[in-house]
mmCIF file of the N, C-alpha and C atoms, coordinates in Angstrom:
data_MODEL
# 
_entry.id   MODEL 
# 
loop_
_atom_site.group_PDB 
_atom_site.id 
_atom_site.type_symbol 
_atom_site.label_atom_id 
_atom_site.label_alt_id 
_atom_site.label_comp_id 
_atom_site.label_asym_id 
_atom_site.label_entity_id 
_atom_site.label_seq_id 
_atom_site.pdbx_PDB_ins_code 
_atom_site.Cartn_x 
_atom_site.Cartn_y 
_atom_site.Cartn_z 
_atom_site.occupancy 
_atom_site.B_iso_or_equiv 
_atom_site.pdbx_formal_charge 
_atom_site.auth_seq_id 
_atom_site.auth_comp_id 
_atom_site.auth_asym_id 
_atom_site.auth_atom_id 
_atom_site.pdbx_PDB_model_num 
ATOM 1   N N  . UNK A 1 1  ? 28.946 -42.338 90.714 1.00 0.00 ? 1  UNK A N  1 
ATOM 2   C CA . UNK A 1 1  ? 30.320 -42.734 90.809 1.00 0.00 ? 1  UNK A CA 1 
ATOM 3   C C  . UNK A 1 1  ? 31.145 -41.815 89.931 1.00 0.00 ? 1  UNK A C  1 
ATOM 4   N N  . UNK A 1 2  ? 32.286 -41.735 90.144 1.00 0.00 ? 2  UNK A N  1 
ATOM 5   C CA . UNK A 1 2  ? 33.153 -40.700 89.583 1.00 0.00 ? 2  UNK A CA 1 
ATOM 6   C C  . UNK A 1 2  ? 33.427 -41.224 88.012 1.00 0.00 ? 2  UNK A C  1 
ATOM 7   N N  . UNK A 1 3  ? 34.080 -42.789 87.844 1.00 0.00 ? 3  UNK A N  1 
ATOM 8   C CA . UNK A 1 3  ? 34.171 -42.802 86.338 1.00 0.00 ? 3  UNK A CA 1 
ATOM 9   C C  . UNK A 1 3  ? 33.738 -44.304 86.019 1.00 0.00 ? 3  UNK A C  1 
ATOM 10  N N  . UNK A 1 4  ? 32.498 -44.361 85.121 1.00 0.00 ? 4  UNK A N  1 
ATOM 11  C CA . UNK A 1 4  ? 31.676 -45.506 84.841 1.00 0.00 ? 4  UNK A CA 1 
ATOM 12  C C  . UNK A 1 4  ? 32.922 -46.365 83.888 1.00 0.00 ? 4  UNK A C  1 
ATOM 13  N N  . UNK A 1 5  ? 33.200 -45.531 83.131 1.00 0.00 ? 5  UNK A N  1 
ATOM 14  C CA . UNK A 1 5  ? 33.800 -45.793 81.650 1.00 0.00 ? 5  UNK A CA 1 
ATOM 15  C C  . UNK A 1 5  ? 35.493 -46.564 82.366 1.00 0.00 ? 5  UNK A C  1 
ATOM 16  N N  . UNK A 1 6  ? 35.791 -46.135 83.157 1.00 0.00 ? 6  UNK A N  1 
ATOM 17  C CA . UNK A 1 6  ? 37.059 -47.000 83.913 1.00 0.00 ? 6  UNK A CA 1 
ATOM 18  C C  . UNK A 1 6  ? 36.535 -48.182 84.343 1.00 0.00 ? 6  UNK A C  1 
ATOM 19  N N  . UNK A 1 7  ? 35.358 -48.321 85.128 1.00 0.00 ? 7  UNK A N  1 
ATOM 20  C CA . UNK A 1 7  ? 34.864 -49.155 85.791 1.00 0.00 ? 7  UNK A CA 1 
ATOM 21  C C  . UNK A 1 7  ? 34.820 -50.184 84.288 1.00 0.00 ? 7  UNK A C  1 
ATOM 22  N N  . UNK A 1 8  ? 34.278 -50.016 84.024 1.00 0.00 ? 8  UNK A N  1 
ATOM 23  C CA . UNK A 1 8  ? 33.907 -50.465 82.859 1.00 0.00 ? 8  UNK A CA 1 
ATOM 24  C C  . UNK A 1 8  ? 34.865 -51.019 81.983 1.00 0.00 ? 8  UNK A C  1 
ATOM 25  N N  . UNK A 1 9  ? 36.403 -50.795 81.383 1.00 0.00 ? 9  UNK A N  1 
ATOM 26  C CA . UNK A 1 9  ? 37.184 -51.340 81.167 1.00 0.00 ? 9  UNK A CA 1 
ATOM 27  C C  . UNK A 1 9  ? 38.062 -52.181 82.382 1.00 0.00 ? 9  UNK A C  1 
ATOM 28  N N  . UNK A 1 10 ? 37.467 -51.989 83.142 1.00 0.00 ? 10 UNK A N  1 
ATOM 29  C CA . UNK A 1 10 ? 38.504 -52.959 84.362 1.00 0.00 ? 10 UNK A CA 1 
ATOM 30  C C  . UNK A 1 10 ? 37.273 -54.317 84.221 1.00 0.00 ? 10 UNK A C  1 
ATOM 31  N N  . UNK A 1 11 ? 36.060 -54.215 84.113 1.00 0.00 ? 11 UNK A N  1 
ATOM 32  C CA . UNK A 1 11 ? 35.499 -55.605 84.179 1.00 0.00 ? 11 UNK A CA 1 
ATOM 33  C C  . UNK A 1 11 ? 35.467 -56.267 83.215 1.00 0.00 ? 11 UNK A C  1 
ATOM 34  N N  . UNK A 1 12 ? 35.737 -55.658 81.494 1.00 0.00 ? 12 UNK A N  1 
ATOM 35  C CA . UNK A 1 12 ? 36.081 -56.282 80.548 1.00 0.00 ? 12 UNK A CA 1 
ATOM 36  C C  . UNK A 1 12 ? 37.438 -57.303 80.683 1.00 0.00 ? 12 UNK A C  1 
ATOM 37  N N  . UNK A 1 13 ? 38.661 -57.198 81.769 1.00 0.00 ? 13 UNK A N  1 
ATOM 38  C CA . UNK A 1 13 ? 39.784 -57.486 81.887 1.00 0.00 ? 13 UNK A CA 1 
ATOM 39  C C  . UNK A 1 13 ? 39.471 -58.688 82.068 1.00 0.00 ? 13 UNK A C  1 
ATOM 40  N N  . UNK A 1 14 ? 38.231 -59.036 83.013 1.00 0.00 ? 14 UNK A N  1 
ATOM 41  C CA . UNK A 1 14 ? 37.849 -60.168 83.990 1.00 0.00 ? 14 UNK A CA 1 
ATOM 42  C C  . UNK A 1 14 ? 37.583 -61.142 83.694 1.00 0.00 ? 14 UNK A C  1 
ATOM 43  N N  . UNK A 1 15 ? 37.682 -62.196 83.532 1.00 0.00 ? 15 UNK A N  1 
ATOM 44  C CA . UNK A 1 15 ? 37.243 -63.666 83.285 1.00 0.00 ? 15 UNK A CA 1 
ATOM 45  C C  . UNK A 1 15 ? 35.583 -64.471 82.955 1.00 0.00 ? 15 UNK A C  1 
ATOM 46  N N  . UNK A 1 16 ? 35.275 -63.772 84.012 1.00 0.00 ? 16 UNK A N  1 
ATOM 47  C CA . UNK A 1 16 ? 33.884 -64.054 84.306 1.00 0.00 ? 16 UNK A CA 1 
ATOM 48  C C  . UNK A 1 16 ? 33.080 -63.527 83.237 1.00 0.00 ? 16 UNK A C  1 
ATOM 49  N N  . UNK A 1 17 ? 32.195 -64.541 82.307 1.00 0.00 ? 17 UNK A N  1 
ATOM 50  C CA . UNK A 1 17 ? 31.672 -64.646 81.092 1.00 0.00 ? 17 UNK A CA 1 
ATOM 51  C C  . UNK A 1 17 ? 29.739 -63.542 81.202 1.00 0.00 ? 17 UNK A C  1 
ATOM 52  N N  . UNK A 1 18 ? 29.730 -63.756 82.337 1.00 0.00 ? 18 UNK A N  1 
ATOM 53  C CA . UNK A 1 18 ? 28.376 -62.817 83.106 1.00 0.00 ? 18 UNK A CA 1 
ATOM 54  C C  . UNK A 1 18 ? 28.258 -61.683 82.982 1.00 0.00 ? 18 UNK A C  1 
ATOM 55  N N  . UNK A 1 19 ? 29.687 -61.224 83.340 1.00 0.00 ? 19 UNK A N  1 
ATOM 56  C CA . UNK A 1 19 ? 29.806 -59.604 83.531 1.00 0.00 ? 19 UNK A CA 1 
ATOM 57  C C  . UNK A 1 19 ? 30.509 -59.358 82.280 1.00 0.00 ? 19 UNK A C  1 
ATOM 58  N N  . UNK A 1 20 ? 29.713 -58.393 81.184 1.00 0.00 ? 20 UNK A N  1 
ATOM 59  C CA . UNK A 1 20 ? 29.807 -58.045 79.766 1.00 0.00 ? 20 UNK A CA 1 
ATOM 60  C C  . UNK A 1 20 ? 29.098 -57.160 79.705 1.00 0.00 ? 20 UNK A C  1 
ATOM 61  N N  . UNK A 1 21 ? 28.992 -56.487 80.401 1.00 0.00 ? 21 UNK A N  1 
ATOM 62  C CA . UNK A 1 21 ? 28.098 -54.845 80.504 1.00 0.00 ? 21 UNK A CA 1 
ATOM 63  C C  . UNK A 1 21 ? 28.911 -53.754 79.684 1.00 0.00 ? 21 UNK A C  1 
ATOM 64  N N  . UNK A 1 22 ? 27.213 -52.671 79.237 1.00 0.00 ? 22 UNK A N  1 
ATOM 65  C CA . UNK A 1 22 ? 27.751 -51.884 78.273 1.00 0.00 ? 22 UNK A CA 1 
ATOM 66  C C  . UNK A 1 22 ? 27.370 -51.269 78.927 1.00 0.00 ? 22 UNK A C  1 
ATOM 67  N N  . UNK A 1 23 ? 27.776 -49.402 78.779 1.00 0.00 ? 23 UNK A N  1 
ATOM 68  C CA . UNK A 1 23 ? 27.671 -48.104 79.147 1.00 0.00 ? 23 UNK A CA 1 
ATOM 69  C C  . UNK A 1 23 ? 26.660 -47.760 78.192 1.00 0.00 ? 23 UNK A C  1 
ATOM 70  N N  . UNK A 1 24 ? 25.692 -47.028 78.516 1.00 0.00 ? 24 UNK A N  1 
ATOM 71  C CA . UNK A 1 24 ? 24.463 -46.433 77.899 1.00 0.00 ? 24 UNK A CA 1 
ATOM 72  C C  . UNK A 1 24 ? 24.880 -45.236 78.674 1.00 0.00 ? 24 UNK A C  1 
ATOM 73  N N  . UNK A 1 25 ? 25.845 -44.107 77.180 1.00 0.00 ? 25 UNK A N  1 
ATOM 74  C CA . UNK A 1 25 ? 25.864 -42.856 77.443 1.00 0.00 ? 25 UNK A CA 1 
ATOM 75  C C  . UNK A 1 25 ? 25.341 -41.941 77.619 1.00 0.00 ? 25 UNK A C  1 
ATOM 76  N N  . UNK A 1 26 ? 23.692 -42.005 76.600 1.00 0.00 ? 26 UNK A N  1 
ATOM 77  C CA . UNK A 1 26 ? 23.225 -40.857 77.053 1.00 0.00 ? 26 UNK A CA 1 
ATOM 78  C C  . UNK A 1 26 ? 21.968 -41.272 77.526 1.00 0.00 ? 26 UNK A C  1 
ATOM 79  N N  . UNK A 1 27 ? 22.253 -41.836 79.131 1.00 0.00 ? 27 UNK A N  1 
ATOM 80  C CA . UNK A 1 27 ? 21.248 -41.900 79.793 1.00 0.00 ? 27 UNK A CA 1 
ATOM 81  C C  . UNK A 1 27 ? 20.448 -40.903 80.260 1.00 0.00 ? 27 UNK A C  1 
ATOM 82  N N  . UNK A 1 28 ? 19.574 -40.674 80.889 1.00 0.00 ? 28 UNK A N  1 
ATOM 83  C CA . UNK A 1 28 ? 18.806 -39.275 81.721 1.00 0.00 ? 28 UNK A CA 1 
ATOM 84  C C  . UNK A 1 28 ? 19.745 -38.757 82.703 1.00 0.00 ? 28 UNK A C  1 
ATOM 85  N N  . UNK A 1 29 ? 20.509 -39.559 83.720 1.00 0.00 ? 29 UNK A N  1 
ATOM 86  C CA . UNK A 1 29 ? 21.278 -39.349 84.553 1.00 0.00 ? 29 UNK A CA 1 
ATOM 87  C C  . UNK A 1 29 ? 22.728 -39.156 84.130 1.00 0.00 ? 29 UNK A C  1 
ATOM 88  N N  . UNK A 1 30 ? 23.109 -39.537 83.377 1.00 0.00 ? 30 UNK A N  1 
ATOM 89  C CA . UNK A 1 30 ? 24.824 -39.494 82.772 1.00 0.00 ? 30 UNK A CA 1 
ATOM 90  C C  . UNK A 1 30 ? 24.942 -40.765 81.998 1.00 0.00 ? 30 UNK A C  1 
ATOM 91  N N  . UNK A 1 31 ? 26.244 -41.268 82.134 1.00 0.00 ? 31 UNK A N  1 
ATOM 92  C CA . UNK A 1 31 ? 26.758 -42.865 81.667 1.00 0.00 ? 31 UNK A CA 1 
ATOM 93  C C  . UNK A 1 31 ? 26.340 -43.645 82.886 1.00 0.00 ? 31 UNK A C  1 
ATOM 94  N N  . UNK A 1 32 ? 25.749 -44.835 82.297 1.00 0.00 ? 32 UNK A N  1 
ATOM 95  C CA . UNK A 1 32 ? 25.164 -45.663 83.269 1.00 0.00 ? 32 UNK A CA 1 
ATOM 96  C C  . UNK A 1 32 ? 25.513 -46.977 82.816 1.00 0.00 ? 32 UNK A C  1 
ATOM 97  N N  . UNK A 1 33 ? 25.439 -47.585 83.711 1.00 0.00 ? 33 UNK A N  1 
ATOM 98  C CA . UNK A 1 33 ? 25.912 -49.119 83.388 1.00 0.00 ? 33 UNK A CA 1 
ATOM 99  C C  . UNK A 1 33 ? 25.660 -50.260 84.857 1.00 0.00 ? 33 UNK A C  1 
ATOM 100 N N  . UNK A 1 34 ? 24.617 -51.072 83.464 1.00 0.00 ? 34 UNK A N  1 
ATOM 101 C CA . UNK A 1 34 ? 24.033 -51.974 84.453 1.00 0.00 ? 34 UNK A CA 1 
ATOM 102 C C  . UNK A 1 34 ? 24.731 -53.221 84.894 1.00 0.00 ? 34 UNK A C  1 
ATOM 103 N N  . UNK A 1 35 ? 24.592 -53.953 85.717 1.00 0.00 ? 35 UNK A N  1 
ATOM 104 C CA . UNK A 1 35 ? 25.840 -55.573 86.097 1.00 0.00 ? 35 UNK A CA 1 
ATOM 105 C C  . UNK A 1 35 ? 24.768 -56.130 86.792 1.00 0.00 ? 35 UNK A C  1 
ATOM 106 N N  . UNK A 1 36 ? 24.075 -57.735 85.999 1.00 0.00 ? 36 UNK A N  1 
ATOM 107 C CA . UNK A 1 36 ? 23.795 -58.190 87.382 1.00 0.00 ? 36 UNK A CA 1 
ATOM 108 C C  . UNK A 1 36 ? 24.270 -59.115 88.164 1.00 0.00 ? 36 UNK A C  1 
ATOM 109 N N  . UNK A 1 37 ? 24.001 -59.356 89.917 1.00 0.00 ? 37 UNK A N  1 
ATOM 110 C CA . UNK A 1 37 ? 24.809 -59.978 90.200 1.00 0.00 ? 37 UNK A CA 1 
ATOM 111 C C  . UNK A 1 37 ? 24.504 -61.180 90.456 1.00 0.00 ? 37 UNK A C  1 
ATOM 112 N N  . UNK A 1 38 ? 25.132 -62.176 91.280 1.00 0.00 ? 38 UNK A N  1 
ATOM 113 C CA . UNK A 1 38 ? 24.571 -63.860 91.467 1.00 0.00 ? 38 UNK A CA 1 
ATOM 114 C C  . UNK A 1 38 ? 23.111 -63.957 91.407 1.00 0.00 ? 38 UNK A C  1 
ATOM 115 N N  . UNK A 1 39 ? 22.624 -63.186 92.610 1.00 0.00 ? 39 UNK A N  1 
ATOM 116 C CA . UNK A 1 39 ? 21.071 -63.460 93.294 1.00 0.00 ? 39 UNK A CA 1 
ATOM 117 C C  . UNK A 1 39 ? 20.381 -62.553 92.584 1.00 0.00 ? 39 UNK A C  1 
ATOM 118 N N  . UNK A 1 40 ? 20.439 -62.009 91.433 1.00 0.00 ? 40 UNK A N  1 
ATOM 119 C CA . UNK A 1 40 ? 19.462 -62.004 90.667 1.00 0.00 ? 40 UNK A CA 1 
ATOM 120 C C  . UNK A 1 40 ? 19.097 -60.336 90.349 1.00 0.00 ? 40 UNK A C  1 
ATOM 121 N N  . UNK A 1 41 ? 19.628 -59.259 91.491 1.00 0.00 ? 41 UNK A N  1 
ATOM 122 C CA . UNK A 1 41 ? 19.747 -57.920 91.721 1.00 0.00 ? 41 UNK A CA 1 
ATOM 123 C C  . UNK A 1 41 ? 20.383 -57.416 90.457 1.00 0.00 ? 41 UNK A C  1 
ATOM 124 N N  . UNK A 1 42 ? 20.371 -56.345 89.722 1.00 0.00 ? 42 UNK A N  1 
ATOM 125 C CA . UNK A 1 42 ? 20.814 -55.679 88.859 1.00 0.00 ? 42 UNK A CA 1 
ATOM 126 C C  . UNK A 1 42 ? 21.108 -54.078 90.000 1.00 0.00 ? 42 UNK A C  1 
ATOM 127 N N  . UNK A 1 43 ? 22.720 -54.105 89.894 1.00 0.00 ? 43 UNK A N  1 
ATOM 128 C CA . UNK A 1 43 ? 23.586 -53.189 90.243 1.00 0.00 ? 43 UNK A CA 1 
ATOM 129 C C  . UNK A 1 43 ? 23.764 -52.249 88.686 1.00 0.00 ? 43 UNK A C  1 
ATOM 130 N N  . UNK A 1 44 ? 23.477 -50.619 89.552 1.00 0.00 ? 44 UNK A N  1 
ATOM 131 C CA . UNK A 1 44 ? 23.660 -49.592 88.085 1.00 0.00 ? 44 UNK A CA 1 
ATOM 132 C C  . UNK A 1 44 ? 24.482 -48.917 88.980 1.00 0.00 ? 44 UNK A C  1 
ATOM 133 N N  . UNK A 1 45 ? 25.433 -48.521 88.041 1.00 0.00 ? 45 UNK A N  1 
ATOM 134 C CA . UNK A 1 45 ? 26.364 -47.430 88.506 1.00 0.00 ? 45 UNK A CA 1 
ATOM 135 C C  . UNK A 1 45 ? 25.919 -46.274 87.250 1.00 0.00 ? 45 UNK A C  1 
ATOM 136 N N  . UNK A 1 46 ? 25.858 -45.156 88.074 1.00 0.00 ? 46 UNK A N  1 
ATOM 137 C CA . UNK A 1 46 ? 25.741 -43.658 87.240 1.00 0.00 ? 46 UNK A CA 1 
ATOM 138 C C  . UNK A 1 46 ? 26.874 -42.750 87.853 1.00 0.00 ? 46 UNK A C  1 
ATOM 139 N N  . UNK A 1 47 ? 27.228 -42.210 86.607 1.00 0.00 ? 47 UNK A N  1 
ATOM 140 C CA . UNK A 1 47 ? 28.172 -40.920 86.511 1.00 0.00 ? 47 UNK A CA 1 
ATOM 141 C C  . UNK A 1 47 ? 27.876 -39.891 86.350 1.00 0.00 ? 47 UNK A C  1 
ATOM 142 N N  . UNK A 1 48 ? 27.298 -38.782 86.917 1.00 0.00 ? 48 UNK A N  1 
ATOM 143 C CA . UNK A 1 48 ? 26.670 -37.795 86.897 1.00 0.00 ? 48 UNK A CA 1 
ATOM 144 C C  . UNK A 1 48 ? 27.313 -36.612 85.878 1.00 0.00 ? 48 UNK A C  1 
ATOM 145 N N  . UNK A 1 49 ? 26.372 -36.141 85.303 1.00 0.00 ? 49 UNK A N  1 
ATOM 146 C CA . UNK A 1 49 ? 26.671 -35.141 84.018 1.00 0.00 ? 49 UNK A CA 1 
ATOM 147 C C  . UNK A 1 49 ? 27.068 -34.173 84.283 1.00 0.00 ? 49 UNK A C  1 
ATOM 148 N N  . UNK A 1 50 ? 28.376 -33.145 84.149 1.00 0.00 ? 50 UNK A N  1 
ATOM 149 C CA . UNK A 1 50 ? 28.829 -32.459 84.107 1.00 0.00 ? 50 UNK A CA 1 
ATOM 150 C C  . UNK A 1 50 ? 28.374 -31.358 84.001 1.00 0.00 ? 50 UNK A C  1 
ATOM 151 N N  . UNK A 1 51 ? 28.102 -30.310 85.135 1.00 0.00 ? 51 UNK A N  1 
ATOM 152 C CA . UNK A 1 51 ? 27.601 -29.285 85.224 1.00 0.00 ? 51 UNK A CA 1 
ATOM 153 C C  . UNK A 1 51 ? 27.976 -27.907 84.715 1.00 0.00 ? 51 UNK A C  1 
# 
């Protein structure tokens, strides 16, 4: 995804006490950031490292 770290302050805005995910910057892949959702799936969004 283009920007984790936006994503990422827009779900802090949110209500919902669940979604409190942190960015783990220096992942292998870029900034990553995990969310999980109702049914139990863990959604990662990665931002790919700048070439």
């Amino acid at each position: 995804m283009a920007d984790v770290r936006a994503l990422h302050a827009e779900l802090l805005t949110r209500p919902h006490p669940r979604v409190r995910p942190g960015v783990e910057a220096d992942a292998p892949g870029g900034p990553t950031m995990e969310i999980p959702d109702p049914f139990g799936n863990v959604l990662r969004f990665c931002e790919p490292e700048a070439r």
